[in-house]
KEVEX-456831 format. One record per residue (C-alpha): residue number from 1; chain; x, y, z. Coordinates in nm, 4 decimals, always signed. Example, Ala and Ser with C-alpha at 12.3 -4.5 7.8 and 13.67 -1.06 7.14 Angstrom:
% residues 2
@resi:1	chain:A	xx:+1.2300	yy:-0.4500	zz:+0.7800
@resi:2	chain:A	xx:+1.3670	yy:-0.1060	zz:+0.7140
***
This chain:
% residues 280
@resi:1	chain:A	xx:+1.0379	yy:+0.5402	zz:+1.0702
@resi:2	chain:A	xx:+1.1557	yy:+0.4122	zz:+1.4115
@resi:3	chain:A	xx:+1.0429	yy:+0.1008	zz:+1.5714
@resi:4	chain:A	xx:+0.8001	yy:+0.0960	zz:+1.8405
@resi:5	chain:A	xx:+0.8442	yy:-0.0607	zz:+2.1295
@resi:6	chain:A	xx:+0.5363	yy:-0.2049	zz:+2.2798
@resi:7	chain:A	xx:+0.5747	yy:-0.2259	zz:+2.6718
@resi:8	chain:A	xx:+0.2227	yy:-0.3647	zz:+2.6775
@resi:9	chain:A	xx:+0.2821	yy:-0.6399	zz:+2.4424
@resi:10	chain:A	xx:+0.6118	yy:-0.7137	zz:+2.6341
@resi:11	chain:A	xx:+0.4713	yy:-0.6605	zz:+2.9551
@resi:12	chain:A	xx:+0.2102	yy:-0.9653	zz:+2.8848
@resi:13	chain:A	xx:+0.4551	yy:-1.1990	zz:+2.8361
@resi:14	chain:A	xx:+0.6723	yy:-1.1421	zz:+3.1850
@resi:15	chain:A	xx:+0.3529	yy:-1.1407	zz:+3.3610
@resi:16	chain:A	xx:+0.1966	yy:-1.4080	zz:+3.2221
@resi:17	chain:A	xx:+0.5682	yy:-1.5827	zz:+3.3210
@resi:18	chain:A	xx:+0.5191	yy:-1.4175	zz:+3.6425
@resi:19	chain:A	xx:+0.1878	yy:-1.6080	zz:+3.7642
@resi:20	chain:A	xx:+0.3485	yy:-1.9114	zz:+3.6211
@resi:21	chain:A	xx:+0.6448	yy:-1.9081	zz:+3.8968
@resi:22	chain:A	xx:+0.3828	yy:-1.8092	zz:+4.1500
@resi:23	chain:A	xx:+0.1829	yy:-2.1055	zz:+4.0883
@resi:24	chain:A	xx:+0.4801	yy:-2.3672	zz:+4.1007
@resi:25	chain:A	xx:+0.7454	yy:-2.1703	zz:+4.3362
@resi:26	chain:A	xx:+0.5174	yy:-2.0302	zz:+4.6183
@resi:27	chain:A	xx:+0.3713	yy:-2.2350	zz:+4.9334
@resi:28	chain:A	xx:+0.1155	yy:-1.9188	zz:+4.9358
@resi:29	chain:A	xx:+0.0105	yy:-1.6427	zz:+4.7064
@resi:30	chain:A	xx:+0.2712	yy:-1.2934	zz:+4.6956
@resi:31	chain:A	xx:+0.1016	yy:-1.0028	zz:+4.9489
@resi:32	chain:A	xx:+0.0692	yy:-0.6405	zz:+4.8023
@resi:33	chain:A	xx:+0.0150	yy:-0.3570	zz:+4.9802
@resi:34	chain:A	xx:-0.0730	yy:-0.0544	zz:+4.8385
@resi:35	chain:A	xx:-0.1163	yy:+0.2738	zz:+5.0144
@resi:36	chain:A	xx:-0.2902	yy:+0.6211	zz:+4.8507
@resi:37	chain:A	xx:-0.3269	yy:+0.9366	zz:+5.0134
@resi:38	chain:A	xx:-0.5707	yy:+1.1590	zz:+4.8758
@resi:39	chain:A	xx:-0.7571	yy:+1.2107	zz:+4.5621
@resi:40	chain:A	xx:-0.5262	yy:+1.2749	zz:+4.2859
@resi:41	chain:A	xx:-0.6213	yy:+1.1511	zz:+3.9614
@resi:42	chain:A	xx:-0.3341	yy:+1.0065	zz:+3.7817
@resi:43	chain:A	xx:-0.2484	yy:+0.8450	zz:+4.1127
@resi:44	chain:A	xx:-0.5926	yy:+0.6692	zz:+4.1368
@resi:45	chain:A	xx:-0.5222	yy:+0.5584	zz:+3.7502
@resi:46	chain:A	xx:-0.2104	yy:+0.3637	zz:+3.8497
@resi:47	chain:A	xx:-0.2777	yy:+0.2407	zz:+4.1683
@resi:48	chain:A	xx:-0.6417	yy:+0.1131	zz:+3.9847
@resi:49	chain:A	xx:-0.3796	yy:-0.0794	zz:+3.7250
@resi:50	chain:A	xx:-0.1549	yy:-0.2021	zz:+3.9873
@resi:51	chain:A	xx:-0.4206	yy:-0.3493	zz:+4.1366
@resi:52	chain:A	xx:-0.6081	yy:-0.5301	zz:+3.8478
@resi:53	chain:A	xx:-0.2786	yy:-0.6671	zz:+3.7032
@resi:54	chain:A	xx:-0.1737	yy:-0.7859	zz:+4.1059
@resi:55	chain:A	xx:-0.5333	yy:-0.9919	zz:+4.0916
@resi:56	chain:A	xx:-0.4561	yy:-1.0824	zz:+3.7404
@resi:57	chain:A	xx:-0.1524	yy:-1.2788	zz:+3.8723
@resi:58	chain:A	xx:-0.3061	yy:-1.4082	zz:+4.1632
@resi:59	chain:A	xx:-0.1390	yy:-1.1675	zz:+4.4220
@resi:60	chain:A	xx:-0.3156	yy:-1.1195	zz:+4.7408
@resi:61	chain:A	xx:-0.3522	yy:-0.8054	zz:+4.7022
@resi:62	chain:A	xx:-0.5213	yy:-0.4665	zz:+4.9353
@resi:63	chain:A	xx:-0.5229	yy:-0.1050	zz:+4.8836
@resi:64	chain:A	xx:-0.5209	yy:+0.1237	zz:+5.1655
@resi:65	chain:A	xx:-0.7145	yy:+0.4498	zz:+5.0755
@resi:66	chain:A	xx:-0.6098	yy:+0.7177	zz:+5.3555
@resi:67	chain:A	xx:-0.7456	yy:+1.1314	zz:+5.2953
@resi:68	chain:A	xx:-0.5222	yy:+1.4060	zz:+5.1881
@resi:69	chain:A	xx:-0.5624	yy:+1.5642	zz:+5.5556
@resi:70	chain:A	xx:-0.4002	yy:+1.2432	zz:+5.7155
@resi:71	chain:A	xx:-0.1252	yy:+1.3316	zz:+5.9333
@resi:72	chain:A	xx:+0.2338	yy:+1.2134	zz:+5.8941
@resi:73	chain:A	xx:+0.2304	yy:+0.9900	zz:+6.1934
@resi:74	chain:A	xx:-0.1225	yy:+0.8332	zz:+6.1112
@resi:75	chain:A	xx:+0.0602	yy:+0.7242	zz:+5.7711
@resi:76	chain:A	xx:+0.3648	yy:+0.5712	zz:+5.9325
@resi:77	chain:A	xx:+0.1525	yy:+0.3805	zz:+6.1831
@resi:78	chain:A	xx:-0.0200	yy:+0.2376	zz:+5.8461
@resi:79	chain:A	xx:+0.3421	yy:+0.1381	zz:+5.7218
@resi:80	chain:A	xx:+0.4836	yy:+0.0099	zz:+6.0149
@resi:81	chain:A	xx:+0.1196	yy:-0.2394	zz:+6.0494
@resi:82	chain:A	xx:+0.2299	yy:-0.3304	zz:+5.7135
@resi:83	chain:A	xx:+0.5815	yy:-0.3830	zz:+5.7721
@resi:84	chain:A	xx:+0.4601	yy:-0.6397	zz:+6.0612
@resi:85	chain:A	xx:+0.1970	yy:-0.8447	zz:+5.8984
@resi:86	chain:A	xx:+0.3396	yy:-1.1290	zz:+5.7973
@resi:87	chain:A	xx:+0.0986	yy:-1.1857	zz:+5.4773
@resi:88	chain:A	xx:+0.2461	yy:-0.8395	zz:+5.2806
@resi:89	chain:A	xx:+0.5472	yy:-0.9172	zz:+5.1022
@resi:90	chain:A	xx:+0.5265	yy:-0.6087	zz:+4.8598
@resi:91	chain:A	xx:+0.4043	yy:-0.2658	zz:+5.0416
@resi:92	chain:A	xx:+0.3901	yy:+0.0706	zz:+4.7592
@resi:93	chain:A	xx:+0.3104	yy:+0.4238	zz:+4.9144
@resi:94	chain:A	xx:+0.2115	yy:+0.5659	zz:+4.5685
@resi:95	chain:A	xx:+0.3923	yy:+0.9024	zz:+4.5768
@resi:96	chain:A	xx:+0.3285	yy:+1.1814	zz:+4.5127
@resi:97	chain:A	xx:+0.1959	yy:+1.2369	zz:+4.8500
@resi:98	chain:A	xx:+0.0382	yy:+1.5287	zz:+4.8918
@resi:99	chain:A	xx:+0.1897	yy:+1.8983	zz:+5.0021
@resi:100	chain:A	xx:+0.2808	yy:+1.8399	zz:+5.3983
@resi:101	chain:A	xx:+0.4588	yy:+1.5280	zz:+5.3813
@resi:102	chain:A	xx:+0.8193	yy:+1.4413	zz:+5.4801
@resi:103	chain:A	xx:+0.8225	yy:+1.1563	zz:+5.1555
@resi:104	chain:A	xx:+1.1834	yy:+1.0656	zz:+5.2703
@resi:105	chain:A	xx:+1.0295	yy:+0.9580	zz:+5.5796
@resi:106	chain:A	xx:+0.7661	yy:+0.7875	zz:+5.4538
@resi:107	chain:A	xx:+1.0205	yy:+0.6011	zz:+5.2422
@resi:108	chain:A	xx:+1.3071	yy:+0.5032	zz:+5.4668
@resi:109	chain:A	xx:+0.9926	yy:+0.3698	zz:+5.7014
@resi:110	chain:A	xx:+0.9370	yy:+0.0741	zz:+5.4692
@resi:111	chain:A	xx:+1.0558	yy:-0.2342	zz:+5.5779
@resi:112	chain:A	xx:+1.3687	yy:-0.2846	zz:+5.3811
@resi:113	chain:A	xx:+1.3058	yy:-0.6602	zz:+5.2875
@resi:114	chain:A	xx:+0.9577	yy:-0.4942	zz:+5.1580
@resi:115	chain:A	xx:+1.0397	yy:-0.2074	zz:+4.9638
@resi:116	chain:A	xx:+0.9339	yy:-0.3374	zz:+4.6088
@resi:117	chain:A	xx:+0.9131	yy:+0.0289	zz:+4.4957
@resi:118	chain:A	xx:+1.3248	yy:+0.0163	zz:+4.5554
@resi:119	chain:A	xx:+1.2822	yy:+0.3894	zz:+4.6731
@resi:120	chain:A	xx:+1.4416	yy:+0.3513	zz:+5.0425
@resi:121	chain:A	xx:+1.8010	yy:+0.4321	zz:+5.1078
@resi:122	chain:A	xx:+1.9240	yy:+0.0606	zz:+5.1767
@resi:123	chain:A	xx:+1.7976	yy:+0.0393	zz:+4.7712
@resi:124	chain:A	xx:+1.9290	yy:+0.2934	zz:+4.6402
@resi:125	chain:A	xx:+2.2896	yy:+0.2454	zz:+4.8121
@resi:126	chain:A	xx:+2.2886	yy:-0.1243	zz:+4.6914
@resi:127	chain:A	xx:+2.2100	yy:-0.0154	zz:+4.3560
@resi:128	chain:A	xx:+2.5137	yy:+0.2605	zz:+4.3859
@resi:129	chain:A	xx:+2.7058	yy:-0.0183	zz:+4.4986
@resi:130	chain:A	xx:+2.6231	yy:-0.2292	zz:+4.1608
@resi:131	chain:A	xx:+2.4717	yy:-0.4965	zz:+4.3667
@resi:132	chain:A	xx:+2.1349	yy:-0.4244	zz:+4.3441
@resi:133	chain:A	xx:+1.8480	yy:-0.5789	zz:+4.5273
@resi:134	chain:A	xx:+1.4900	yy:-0.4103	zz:+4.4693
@resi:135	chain:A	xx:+1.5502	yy:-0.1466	zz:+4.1897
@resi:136	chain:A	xx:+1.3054	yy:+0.1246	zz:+4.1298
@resi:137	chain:A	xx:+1.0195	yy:-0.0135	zz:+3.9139
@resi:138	chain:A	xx:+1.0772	yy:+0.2605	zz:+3.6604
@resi:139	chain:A	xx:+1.3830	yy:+0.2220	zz:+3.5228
@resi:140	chain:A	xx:+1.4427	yy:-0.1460	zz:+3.6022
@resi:141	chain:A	xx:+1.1226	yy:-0.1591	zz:+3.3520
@resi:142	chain:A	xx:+1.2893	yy:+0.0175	zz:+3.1095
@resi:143	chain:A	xx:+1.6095	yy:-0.1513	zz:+3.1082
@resi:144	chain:A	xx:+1.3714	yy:-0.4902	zz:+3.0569
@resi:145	chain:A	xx:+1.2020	yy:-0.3117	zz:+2.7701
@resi:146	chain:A	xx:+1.5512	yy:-0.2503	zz:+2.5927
@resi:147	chain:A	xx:+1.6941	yy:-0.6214	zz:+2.6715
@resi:148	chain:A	xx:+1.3860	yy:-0.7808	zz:+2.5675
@resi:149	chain:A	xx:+1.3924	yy:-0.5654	zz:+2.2060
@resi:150	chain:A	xx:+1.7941	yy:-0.6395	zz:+2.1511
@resi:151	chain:A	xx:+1.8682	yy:-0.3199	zz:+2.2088
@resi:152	chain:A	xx:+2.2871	yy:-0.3239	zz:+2.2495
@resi:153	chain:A	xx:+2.4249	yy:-0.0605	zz:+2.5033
@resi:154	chain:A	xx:+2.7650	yy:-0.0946	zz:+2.5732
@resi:155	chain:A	xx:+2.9581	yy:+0.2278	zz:+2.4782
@resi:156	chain:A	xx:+2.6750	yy:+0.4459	zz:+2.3827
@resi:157	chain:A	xx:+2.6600	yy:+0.7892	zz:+2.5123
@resi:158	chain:A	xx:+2.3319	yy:+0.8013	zz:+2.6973
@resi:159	chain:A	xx:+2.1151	yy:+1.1452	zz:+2.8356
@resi:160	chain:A	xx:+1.8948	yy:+1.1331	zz:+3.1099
@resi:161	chain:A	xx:+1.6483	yy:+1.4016	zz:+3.0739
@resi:162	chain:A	xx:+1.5771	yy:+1.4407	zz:+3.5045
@resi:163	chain:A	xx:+1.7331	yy:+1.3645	zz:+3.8246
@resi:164	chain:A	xx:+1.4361	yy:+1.2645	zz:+4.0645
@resi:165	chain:A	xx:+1.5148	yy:+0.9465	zz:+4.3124
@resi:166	chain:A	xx:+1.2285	yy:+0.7969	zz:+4.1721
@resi:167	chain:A	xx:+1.3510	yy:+0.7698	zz:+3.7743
@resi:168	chain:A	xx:+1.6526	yy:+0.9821	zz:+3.7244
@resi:169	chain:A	xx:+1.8929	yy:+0.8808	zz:+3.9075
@resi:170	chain:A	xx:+1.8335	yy:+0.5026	zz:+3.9082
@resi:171	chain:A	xx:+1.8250	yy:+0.5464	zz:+3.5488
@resi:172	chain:A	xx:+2.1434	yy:+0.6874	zz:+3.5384
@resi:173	chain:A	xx:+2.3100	yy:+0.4121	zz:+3.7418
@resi:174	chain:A	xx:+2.1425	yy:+0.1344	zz:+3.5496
@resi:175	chain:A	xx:+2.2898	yy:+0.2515	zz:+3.2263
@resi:176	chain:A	xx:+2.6075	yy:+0.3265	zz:+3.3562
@resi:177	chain:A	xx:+2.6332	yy:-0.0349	zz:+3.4857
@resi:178	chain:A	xx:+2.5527	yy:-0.1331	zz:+3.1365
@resi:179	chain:A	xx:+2.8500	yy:+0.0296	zz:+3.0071
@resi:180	chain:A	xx:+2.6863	yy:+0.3362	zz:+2.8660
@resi:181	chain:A	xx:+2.8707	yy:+0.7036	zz:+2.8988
@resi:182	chain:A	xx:+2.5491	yy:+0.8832	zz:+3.1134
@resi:183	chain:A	xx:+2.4802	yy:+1.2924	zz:+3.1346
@resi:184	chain:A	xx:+2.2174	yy:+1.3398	zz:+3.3419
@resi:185	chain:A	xx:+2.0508	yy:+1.6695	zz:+3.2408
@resi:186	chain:A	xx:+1.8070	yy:+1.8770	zz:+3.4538
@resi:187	chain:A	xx:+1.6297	yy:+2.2214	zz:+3.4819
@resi:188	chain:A	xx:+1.9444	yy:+2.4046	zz:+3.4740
@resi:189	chain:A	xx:+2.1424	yy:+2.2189	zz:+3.2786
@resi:190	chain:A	xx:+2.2995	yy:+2.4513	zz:+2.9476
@resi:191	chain:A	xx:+2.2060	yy:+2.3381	zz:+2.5867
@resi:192	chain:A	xx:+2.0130	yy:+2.0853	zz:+2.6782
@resi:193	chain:A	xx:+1.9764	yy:+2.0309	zz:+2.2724
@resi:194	chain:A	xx:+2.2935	yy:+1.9820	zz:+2.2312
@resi:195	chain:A	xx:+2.3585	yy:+1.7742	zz:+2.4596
@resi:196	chain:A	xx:+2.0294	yy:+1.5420	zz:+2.3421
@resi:197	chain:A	xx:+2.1330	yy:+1.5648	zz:+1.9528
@resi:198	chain:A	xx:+2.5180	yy:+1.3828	zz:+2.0928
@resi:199	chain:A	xx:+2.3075	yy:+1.0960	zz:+2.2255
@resi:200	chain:A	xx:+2.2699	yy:+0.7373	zz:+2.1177
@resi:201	chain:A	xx:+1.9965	yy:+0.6821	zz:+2.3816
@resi:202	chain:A	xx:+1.7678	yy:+0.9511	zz:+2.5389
@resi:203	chain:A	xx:+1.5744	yy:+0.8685	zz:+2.8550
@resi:204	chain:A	xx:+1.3124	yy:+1.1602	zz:+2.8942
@resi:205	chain:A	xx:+1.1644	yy:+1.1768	zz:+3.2460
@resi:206	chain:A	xx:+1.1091	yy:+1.5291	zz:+3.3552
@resi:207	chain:A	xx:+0.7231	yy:+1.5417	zz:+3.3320
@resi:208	chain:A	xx:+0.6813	yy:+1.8470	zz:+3.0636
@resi:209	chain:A	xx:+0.4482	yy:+1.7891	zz:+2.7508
@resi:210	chain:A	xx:+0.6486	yy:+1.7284	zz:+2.4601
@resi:211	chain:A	xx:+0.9493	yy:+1.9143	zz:+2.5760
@resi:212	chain:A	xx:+1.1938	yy:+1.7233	zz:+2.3805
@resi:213	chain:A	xx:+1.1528	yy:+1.8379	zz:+1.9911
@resi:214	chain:A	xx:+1.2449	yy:+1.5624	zz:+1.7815
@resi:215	chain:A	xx:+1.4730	yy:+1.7729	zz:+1.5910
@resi:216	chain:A	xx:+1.6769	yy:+1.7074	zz:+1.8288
@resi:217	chain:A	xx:+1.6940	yy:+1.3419	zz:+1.8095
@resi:218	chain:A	xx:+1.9897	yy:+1.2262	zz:+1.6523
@resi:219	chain:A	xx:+1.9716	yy:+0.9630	zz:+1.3629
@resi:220	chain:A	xx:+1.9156	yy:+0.6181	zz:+1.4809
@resi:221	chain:A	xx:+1.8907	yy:+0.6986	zz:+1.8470
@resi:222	chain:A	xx:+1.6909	yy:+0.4985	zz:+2.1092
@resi:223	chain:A	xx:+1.4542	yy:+0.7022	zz:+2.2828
@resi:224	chain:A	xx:+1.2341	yy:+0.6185	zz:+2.5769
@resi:225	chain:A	xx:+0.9303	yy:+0.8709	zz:+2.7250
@resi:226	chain:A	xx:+0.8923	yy:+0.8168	zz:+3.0749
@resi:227	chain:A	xx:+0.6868	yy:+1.1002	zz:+3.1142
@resi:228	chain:A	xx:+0.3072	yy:+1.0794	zz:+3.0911
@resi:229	chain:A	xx:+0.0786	yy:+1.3895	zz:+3.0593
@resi:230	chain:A	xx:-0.2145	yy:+1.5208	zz:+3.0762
@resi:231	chain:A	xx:-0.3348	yy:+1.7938	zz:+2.8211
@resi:232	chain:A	xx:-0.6420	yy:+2.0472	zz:+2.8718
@resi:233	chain:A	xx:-0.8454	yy:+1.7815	zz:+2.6176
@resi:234	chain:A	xx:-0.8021	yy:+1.4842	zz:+2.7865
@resi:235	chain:A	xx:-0.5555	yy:+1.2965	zz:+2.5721
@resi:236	chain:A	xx:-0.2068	yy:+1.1761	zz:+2.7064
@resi:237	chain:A	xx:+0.1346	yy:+1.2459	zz:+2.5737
@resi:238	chain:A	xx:+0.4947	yy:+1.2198	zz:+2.6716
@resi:239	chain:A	xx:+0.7706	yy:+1.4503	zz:+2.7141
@resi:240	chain:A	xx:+0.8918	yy:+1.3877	zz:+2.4179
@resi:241	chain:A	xx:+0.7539	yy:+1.5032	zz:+2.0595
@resi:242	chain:A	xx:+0.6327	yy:+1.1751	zz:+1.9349
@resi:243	chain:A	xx:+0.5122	yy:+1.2710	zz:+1.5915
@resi:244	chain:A	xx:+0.8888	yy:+1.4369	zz:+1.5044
@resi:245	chain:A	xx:+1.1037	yy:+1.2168	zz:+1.7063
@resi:246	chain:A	xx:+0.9791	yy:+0.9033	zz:+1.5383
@resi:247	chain:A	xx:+1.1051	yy:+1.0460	zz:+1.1995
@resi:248	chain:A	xx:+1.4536	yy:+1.0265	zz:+1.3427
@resi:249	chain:A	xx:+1.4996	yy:+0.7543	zz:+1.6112
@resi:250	chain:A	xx:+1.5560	yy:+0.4311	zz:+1.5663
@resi:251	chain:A	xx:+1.3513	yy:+0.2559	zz:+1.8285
@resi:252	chain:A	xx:+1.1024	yy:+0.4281	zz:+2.0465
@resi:253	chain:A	xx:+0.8322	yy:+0.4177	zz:+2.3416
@resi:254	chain:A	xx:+0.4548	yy:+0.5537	zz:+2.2470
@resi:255	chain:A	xx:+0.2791	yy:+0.7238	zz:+2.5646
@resi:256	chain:A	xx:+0.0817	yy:+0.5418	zz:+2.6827
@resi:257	chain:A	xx:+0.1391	yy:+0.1806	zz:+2.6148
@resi:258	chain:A	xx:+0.5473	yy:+0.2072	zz:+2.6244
@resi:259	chain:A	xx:+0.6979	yy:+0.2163	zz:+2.9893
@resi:260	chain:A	xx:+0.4041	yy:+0.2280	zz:+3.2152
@resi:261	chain:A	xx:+0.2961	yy:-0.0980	zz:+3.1644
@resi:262	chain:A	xx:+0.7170	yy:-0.2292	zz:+3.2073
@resi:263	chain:A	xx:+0.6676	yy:-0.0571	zz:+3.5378
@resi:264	chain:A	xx:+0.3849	yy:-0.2496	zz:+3.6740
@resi:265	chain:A	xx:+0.5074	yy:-0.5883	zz:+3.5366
@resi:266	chain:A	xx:+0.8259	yy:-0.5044	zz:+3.7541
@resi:267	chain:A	xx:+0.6593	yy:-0.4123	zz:+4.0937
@resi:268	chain:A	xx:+0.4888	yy:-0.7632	zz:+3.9973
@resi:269	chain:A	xx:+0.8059	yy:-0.9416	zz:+3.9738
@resi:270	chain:A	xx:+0.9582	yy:-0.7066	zz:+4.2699
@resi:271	chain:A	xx:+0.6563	yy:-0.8619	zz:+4.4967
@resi:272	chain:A	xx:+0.7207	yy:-1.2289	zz:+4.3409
@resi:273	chain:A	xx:+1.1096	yy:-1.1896	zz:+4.4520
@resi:274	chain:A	xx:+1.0037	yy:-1.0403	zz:+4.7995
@resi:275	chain:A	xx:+0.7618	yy:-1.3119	zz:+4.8231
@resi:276	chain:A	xx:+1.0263	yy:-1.6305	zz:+4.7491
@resi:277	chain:A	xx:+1.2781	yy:-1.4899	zz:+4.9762
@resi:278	chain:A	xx:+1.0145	yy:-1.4576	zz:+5.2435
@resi:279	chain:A	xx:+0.9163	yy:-1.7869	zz:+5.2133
@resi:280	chain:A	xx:+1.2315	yy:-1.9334	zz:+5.1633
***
C-alpha cells in the first residue's frame, strides 16, 4: 500500500515557519491582494482558504470581489491600483476568469515584483531560464511536498498529465531542473497508458475525474493528483483513481488534503519573499 503524503500536515509546519520569519524579519506585516470575478464556486472555496490561512499568518490581507459582467478595463484599473499601493506585496487574480476575458492580459498586467501567483511572462521566462524568481504556486508546492517526504528524483522518467501555464508546464520545467527525463502528455497525446505505466513519477493535472486508472501505475511509482473535482454527489476526487492507484504506487497525494494545501502555503511564502525584498 503506498504512502500518503499529507500536504496538510506538511503544509502546517512551513506556515507555522512562515509567521515565524514574518514576526522577526519584517518592519510591517506582508500585503495580499486577492481579486475574484464572479460567482464560481470552487473559486470562492480557495480564495475563502487563501484568505483564512493569509490572517492565520498575520498577512494584511483584502479580497476584491468584482461581478462576472465586469469589463476587461474595469479589472485592469483594479490591478494597476494594486500594483501602486505601496501596502500589497502579494496581488492573486484567481483565474479562471470568466468567458470574455483576455487572462494573458490580465496576467502580464501584474506588477512583476508582485506576481506571487508566478503566472506573468517575466516568471515564466526566468523559470525557463533555470533562475527562477516567483514560481507558480502549484507546482513549486508540489516539488516542496516531494523534498520534504525524501522523495529522490534525479534520473527518473517523469509524465506530466497537462500542459496549462498554470500547472503543466511549470511542472515540467521544475522536474526537468531536478534532473528528471519529463513527457508532458495532453489531450492528443497517443497511448497515454503507455506512456504513464513507463513512469517513475506521474504528475496528473488535467482536471478529469479519475481519468488515470491505477492499472496503469507502474510498481513503486510516485504519483501526485493535482486535479480536484467535483462529482454530481458532492464529494471531491482527483484525476487519478485513488482506490487502484494506491495498490501500486509507492507514495501518493489523497484529494483533498494532498497538493492544495502545498499550494496555499507557497503563495504564503511567495507574499513573505515579495514582502522582504520590498522592504529591503
Amino acid at each position: 500500500m503506498a504512502k500518503i503524503l499529507n500536504g496538510r500536515a506538511l503544509s502546517r509546519q512551513l506556515n507555522k515557519a512562515i509567521k515565524g520569519r514574518v514576526a522577526e524579519e519584517l518592519k510591517r506585516p506582508p500585503g495580499l491582494a486577492v481579486v475574484l470575478v464572479g460567482e464560481d464556486p470552487a473559486s470562492e472555496v480557495y480564495v475563502k482558504r487563501k484568505g483564512i490561512v493569509a490572517e492565520r499568518l498575520g498577512f494584511r490581507h483584502q479580497q476584491i470581489n468584482l461581478p462576472a459582467d465586469t469589463s476587461q478595463s474595469a479589472l485592469i484599473e483594479v490591478v494597476e491600483g494594486l500594483n501602486d499601493d505601496p501596502d500589497v506585496d502579494g496581488i492573486l487574480v484567481q483565474f479562471p476568469l470568466p468567458d470574455g476575458f483576455d487572462q494573458n492580459e490580465v496576467m502580464d498586467r501584474i506588477a512583476f515584483e508582485k506576481d506571487v501567483d508566478g503566472f506573468s511572462v517575466g516568471s515564466t521566462g526566468l523559470l525557463a531560464q533555470g533562475r527562477p524568481n516567483m514560481v507558480s504556486c502549484t507546482p513549486r508546492g508540489v516539488m516542496k511536498l516531494i523534498e520534504l517526504s525524501e522523495i529522490s528524483l534525479s534520473g527518473l522518467d517523469a509524465c506530466v498529465v497537462g500542459r496549462s501555464n498554470i500547472v503543466g508546464r511549470p511542472m515540467a520545467m521544475l522536474l526537468e531542473q531536478a534532473n528528471c527525463t519529463v513527457t508532458i502528455c495532453h489531450s492528443r497525446t497517443r497511448d497515454l497508458e503507455a506512456i504513464v505505466r513507463r513512469s517513475d513519477i506521474v504528475v496528473a493535472a488535467v482536471g478529469v475525474p479519475r481519468m488515470i486508472q491505477g492499472e496503469w501505475i507502474k510498481e513503486g511509482a510516485v504519483v501526485i493528483d493535482v486535479g480536484v473535482n467535483r462529482l454530481e454527489d458532492g464529494s471531491l476526487c482527483g484525476d487519478v483513481d485513488f482506490d487502484t492507484a494506491s495498490e501500486r504506487a509507492s507514495a501518493i497525494t489523497p484529494v483533498p488534503g494532498g497538493v492544495g494545501p502545498m499550494t496555499i502555503a507557497m503563495l504564503m511564502d511567495n507574499t513573505f519573499h515579495s514582502a522582504k525584498a520590498r522592504q529591503a
